[in-house]
C-alpha positions in Angstrom: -0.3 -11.8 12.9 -2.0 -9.1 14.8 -5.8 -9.4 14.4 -7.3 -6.5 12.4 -9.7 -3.7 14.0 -13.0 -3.7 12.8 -11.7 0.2 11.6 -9.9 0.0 8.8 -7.8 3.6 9.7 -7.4 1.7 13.0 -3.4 0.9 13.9 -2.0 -0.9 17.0 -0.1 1.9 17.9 -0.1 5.8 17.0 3.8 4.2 14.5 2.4 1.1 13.0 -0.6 0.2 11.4 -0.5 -3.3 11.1 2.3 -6.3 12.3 2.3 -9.3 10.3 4.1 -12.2 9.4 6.4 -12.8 5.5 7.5 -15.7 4.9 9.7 -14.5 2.3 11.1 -10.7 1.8 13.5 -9.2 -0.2 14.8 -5.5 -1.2 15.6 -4.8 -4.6 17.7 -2.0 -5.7 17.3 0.2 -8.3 14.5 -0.4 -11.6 16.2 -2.5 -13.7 16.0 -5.5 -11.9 12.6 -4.7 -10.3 11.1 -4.2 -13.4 12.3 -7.7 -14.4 11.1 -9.1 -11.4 7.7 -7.4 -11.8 7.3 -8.9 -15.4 7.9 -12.6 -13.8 5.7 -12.1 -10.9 2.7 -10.7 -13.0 3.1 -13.4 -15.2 2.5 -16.0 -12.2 -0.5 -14.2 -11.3 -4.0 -16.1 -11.5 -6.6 -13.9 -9.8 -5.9 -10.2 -9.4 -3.4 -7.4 -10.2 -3.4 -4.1 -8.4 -1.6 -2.0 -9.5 -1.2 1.5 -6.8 1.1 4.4 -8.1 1.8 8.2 -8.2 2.0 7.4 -11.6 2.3 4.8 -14.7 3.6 4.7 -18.3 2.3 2.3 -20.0 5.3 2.4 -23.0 7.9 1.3 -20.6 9.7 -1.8 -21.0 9.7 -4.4 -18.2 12.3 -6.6 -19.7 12.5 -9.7 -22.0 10.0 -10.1 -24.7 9.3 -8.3 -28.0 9.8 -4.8 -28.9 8.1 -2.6 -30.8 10.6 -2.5 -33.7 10.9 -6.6 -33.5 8.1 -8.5 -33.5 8.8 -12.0 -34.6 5.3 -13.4 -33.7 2.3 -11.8 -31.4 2.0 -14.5 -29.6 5.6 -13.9 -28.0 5.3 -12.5 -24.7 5.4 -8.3 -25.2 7.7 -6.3 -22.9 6.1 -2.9 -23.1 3.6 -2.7 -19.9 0.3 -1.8 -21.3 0.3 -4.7 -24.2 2.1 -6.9 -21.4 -0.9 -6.2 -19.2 -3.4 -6.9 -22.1 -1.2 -10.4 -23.1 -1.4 -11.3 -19.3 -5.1 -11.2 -19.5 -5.5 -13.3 -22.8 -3.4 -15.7 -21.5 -5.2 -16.2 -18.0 -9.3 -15.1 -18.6 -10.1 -15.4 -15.1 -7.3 -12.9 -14.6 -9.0 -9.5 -12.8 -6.4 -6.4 -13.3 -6.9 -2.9 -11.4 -4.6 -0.1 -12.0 -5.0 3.0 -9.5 -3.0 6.6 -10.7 -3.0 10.1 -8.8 -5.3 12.2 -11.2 -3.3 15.1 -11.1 -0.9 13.3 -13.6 -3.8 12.3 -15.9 -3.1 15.6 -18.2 0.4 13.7 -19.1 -1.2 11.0 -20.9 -2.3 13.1 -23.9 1.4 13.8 -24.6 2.2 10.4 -24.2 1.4 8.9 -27.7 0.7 5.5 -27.8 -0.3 5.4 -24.3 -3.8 7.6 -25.1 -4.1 3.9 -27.2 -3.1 1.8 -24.8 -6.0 3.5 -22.2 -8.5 3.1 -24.9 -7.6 -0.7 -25.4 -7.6 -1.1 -21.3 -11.1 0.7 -21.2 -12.8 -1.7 -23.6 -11.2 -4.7 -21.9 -13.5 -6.4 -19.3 -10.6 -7.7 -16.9 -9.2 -4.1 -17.1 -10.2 -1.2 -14.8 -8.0 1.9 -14.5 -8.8 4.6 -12.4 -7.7 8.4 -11.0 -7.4 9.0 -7.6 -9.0 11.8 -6.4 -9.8 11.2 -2.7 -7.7 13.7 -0.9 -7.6 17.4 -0.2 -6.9 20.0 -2.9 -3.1 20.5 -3.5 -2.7 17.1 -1.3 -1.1 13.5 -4.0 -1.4 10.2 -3.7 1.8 8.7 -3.5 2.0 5.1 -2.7 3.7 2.6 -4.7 2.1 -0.7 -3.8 1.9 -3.9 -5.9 -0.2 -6.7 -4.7 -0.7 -9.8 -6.6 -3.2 -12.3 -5.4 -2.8 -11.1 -2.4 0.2 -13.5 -1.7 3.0 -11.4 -2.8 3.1 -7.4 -3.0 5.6 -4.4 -3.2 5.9 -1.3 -1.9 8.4 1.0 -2.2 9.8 3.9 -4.0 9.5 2.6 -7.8 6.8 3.6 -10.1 6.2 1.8 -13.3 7.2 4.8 -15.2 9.9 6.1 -17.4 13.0 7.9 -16.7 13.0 5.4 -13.3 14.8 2.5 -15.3 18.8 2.3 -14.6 21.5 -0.5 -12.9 23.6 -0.2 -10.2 26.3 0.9 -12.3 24.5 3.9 -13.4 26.7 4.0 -16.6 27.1 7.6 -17.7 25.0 7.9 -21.1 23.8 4.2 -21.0 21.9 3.9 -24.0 19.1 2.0 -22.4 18.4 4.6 -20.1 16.1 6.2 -22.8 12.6 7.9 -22.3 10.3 5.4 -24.4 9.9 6.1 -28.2 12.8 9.0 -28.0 16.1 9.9 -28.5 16.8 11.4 -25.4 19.2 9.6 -23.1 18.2 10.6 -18.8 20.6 10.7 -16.1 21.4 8.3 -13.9 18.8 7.4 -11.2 18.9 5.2 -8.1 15.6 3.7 -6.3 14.6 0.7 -3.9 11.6 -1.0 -3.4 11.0 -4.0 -0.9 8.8 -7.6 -2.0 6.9 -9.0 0.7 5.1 -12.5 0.9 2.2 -13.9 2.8 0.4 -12.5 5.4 2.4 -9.3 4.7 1.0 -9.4 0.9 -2.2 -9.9 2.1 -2.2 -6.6 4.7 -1.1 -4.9 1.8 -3.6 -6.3 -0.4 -6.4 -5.0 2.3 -4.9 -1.8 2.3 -4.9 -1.5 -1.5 -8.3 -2.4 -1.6 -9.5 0.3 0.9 -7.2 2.9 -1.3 -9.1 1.4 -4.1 -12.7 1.9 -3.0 -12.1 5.2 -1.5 -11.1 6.2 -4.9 -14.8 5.1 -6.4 -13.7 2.2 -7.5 -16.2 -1.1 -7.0 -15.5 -3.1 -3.9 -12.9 -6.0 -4.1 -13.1 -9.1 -2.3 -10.3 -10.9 -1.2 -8.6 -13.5 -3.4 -9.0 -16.6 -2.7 -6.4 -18.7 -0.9 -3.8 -20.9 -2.7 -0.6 -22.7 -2.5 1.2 -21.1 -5.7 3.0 -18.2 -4.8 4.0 -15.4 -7.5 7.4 -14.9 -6.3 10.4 -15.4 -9.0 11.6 -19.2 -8.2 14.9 -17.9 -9.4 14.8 -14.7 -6.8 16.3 -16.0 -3.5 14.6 -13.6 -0.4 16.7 -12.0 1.9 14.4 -12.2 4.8 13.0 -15.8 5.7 9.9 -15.9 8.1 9.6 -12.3 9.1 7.7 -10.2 11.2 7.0 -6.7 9.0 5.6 -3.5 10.3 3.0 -1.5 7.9 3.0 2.2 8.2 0.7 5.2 6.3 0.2 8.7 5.9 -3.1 9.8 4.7 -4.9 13.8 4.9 -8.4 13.9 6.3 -11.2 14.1 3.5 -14.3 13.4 3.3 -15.0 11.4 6.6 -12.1 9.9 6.4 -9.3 10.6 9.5 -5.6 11.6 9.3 -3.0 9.3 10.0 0.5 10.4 10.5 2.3 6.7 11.7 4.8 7.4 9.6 6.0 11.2 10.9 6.0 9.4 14.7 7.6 6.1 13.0 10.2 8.3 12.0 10.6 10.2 15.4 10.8 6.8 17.1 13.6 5.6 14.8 15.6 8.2 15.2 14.8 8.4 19.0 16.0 4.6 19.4 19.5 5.4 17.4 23.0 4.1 19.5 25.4 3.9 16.9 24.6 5.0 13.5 21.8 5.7 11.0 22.0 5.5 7.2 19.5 6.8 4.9 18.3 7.6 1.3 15.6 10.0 0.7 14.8 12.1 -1.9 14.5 15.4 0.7 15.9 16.6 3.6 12.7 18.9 4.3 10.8 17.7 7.5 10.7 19.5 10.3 9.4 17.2 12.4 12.8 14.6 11.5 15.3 17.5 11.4 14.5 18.5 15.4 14.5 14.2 16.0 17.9 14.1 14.6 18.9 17.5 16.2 18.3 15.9 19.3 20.6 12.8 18.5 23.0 15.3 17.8 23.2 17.3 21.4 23.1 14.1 23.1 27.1 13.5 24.7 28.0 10.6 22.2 25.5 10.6 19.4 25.4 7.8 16.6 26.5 9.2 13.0 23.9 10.1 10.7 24.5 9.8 6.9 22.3 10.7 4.5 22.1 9.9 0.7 20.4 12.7 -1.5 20.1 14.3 -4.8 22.2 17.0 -5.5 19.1 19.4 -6.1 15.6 18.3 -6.4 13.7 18.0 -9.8 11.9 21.2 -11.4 12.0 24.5 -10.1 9.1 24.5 -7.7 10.5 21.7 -6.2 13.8 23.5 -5.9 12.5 26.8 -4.4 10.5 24.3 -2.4 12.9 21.5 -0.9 16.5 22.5 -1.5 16.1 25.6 0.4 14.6 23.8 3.5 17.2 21.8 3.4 19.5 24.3 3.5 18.1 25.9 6.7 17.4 22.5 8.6 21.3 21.7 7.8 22.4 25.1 9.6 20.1 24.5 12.1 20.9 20.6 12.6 24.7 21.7 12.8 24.0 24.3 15.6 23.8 20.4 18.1 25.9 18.7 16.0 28.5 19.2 18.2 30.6 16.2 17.5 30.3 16.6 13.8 28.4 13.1 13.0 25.4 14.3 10.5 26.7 14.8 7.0 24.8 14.4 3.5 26.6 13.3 0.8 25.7 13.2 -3.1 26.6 9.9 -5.3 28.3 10.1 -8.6 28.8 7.9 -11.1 32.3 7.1 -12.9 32.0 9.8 -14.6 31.2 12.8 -11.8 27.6 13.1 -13.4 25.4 13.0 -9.9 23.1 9.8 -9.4 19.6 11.5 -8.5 18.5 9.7 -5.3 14.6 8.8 -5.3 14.9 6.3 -2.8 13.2 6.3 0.9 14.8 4.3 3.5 16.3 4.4 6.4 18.9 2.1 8.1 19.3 2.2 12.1 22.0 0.3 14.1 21.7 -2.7 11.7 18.3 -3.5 13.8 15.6 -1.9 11.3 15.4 -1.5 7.8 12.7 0.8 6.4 11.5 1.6 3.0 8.3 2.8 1.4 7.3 5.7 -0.6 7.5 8.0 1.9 10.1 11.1 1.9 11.9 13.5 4.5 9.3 16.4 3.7 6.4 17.7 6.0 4.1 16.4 2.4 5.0 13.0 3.2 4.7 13.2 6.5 0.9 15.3 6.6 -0.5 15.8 2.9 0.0 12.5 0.7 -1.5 9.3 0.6 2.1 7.1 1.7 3.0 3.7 2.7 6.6 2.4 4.3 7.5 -1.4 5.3 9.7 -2.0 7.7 11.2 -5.0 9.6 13.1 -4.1 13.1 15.3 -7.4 14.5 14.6 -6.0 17.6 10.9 -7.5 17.6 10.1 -11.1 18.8 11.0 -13.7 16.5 13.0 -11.5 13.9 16.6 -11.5 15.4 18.0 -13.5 12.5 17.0 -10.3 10.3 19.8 -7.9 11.4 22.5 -10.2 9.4 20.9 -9.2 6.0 19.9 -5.9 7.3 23.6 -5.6 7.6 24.3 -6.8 4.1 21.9 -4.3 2.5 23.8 -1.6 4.0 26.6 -2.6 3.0 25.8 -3.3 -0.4 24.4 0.2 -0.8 27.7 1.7 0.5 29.6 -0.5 -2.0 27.2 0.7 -5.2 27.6 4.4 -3.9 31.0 4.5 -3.2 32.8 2.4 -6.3 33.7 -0.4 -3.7 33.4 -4.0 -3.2 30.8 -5.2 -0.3 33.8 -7.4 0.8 36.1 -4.6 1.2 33.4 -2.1 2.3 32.8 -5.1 5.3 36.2 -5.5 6.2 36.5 -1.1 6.5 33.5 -1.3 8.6 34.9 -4.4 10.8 38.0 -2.4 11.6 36.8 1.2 11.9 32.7 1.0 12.0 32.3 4.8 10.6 30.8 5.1 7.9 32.0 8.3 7.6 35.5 7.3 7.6 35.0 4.8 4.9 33.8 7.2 2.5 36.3 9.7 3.2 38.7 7.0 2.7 36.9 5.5 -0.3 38.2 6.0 -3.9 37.9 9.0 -5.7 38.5 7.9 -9.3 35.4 6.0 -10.1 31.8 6.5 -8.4 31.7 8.0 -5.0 29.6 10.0 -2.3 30.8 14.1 -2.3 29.8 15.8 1.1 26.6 18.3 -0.2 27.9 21.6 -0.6 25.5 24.1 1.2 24.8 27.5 -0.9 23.8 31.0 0.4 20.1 32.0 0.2 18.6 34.8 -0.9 16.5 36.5 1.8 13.5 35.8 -0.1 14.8 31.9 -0.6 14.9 31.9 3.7 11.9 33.3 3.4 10.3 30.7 1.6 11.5 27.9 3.0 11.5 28.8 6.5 7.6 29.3 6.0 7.3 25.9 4.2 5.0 28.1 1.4 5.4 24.6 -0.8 6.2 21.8 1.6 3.3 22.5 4.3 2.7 20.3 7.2 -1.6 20.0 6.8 -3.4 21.2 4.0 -5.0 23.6 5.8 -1.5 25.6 5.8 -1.7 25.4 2.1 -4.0 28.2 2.1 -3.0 30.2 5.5 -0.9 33.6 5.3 2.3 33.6 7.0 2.1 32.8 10.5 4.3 32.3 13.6 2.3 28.8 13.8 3.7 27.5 10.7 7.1 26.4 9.3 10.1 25.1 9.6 10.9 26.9 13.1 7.6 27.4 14.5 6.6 28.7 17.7 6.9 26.0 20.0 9.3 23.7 18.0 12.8 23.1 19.5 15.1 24.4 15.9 15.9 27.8 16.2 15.9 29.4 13.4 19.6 30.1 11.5 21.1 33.6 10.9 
């Protein structure tokens, strides 16, 4: 385990924030089963619960347990989160939970019902302290998904607690437990990973939450204690054994504090180290900064395939004007080095042709690293919000027996996105290794991966993504008039900017 600096903001290299051992780790994919593995773990907890997210509902269901409309006794275990969290505490009194939320969000709760209740019973209870987070720069988020239990096993990831994230890796068309909590309406399907560490890995991320934590006002938190128990699910077998991890953040400057951008270089170096392929998932394709890293994979003589996994449009209509439109440009701009043809983006569907809406971050390269966190392909993720990413690269000393299962999780992902077995998806890939001849060749009767479909911009649409008027790279830019300085193809950077 690398020694920590006596400055918290200080990393070990310009990338990585902190190395450190897990002896267990494990990627789960979409919310279904992480909720259920969340409402074991919590359960197993005996000192402390934090709880970090961009945001929580507190009427979500975790999994087994009573319901709201059957209730055989209260003293069954409850499987709606914010009487779950309240149980927890009655059944272990020494039991110390902290929930941490982006404030900007806070104006949902009053149209969340019973969850204005569920505040009021958290606020009275003495093991319960919820709190907004506020410390960052107007028009900047705090984005981190990080669970950390005792500081002996944690989470971070893409996955809030929150509704419309629950689904399976089927992603059933109108599967009537994808339901927003107390409503009728039925939400499409929805895909999402998160990664569980354990051990010294927990307990970097259990520092990490704690700094988050204070610099939000919140009262110092010491360290838990050490014991033997772990929280992981006994019946959860880890995919990683003994593990070195890699901890990466993003954080604006504010109020004394520095700016750290490991995970915009992390991303350059990933890219940068790239032979043979690279698969991702994110929820954007709007970074500069990672369009001109894969742009110059691209002009190199042989360059590795890139595919990447998103949405077919992004959520809202800010968000559309904002990110769609970006990636629009970068993908004409990408294609002008792209001379072998080898970076595509594809959209999953389920069964039934309805698109799968990707909020996943990772990244896949060569088989050697696996990356995931709650960091996106946007200049916000990369400048503005408060983010955290995990990764484990084979490469590193002592972690060559990773790439096997790295190599399994991609697999496994190509087989839920493409209606496919991960045995037949292996034995494509042993014979042909392109991924982009296997899903060309996949079936196109059930769920599979469409190439995106690039539309023509309006002139004020270039306009405002070129800029980045939504998507800015510092919050400085937020507030800046156009400038030559600033955008997608500023002065300086290597894209050109497309016709």
């Amino acid at each position: 385990m690398a020694a920590p600096s006596d400055d918290p903001d200080s990393g070990i290299s310009p990338s990585v924030w902190r190395f450190v051992r897990a002896s267990r780790a494990h990627v789960v994919i979409d919310a279904a089963d992480y909720f259920e593995v969340m409402q074991t773990a919590m359960r197993r907890a005996r000192q402390r619960i934090l709880l970090i997210g961009w945001d929580f509902d507190s009427r979500i269901h975790l999994g087994q347990g009573r319901r709201w409309w059957n209730r055989p006794s209260k003293l069954a275990m409850p499987a709606r989160l914010g009487a779950y969290i309240v149980w927890l505490c009655k059944r272990t009194p020494d039991l110390q939970v902290r929930l941490l939320k982006w404030n900007i969000g806070a104006l949902k709760f009053i149209f969340r019902g019973s969850m204005a209740l569920d505040l009021l019973r958290w606020l009275f209870h003495r093991q319960i302290d919820f709190k907004f987070d506020s410390a960052h720069p107007i028009g900047c988020s705090h984005h981190q998904k990080i669970v950390v239990i005792d500081d002996k096993f944690a989470v971070c990831g893409g996955i809030d607690m929150t509704s419309d994230r629950w689904d399976t890796p089927e992603h059933r068309e109108n599967d009537p437990r994808r339901r927003l909590p107390y409503g009728r309406r039925l939400y499409g399907p929805w895909h999402d990973l998160t990664m569980l560490v354990e051990g010294e890995a927990a307990a970097a991320l259990g520092e990490l939450g704690r700094q988050r934590w204070a610099l939000a006002g919140g009262p110092p938190l010491d360290p838990c204690w050490q014991q033997s128990a772990s929280p992981w699910p006994s019946e959860l077998k880890a995919e990683f054994i003994d593990v070195e991890v890699g901890i990466s953040r993003t954080r604006a400057a504010w109020n004394g504090t520095s700016e750290l951008r490991e995970i915009e270089r992390l991303f350059i170096e990933h890219i940068a180290r790239a032979k043979h392929f690279i698969y991702a998932e994110s929820q954007y394709f709007a970074a500069r900064a990672v369009a001109e890293a894969i742009a110059r994979k691209m002009a190199e003589p042989d360059p590795p395939e890139v595919v990447l996994i998103n949405p077919l449009s992004a959520e809202g209509w800010l968000e559309q004007a904002a990110m769609d439109g970006a990636r629009v440009r970068l993908c004409h701009a990408v294609a002008e080095h792209d001379h072998a043809q080898r970076f595509r983006i594809f959209v999953p569907r389920n069964a039934a042709g309805t698109p799968i809406y990707i909020h996943a971050k990772m990244m896949i390269v060569d088989d050697e690293v696996v990356r995931i966190g709650s960091a996106n392909m946007n200049n916000r993720s990369l400048g503005l919000d408060s983010e955290c990413d995990v990764f484990i690269d084979a490469a590193r000393p002592g972690n060559g027996h990773a790439k096997a299962a790295i190599t399994r999780l991609r697999h496994r992902l190509l087989a839920e996105h493409c209606g496919m077995k991960m045995e037949d998806v292996r034995q494509a890939l042993a014979a042909n290794p392109s991924m982009l001849a296997l899903i060309q060749n996949a079936p196109k009767s059930g769920k599979r991966l469409d190439a995106l479909h690039l539309p023509e911009l309006t002139e004020t649409e270039k306009a405002v993504a070129d800029n980045a008027l939504l998507d800015p790279e510092r919050p400085e830019e937020l507030f800046e008039p156009f400038s030559k300085r600033r955008g997608l193809f500023a002065r300086g950077g290597w894209l050109r900017r497309p016709r």
